[in-house]
VMD Tcl script that draws the C-alpha trace (Angstrom):
set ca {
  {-68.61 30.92 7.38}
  {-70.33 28.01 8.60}
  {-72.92 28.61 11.15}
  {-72.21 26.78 15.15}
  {-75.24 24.26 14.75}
  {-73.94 23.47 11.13}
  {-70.38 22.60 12.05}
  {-71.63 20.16 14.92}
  {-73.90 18.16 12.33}
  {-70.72 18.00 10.26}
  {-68.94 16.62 12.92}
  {-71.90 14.02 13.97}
  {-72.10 12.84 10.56}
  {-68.53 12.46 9.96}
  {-68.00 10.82 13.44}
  {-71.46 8.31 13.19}
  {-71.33 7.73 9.53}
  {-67.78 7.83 7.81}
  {-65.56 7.15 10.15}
  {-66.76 3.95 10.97}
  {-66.99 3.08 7.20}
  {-63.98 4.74 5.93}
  {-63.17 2.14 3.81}
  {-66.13 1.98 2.03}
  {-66.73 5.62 2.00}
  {-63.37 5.72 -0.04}
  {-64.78 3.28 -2.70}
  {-67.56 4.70 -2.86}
  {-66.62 7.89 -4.30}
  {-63.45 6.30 -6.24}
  {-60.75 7.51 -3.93}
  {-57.38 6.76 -4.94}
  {-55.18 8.37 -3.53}
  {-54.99 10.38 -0.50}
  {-52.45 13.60 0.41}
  {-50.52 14.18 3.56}
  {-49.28 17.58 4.20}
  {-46.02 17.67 6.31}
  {-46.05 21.63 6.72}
  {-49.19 21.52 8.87}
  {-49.88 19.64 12.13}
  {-53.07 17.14 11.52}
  {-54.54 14.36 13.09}
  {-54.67 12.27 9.59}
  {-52.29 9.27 9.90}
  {-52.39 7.60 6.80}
  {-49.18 5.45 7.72}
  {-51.38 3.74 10.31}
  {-53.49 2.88 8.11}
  {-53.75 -0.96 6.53}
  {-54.75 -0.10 3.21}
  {-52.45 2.80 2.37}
  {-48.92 2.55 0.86}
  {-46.70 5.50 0.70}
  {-45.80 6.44 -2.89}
  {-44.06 9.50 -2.93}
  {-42.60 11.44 -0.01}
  {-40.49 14.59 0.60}
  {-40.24 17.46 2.85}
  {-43.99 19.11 2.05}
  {-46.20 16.34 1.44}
  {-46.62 12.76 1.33}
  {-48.83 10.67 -1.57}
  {-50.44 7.55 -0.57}
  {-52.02 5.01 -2.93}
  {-55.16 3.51 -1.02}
  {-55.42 -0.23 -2.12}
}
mol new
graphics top color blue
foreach p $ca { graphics top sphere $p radius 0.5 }
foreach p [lrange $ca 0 end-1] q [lrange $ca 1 end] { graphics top cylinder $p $q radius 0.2 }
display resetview
């Protein structure tokens, strides 16, 4: 399990360093594609997103091809 003080440099990181750069975070590491999962309640919106496009969709999970 991940310790208190390790979780909230996680968190810094992701919230100072990738976030802001998400784009070219993704390219970075040669992410295509990116999966939504229906069943459980997330903050990820990749339909409000400019540079993904749905690609496959049905009652579990959603596919989106990042362009």
């Amino acid at each position: 399990m991940l310790s208190y003080t390790r979780l909230v440099n996680l968190y810094n990181k992701y919230s100072n360093d990738i976030k802001k750069n998400i784009e070219t975070q993704l390219k970075k590491f040669n992410v295509n594609y990116a999966i939504k999962d229906k069943k459980y309640p997330s903050a990820f919106r990749p339909d409000l997103l400019p540079h993904f496009t749905r690609v496959y969709d049905d009652e579990n999970f959603a596919i989106y091809k990042i362009n």
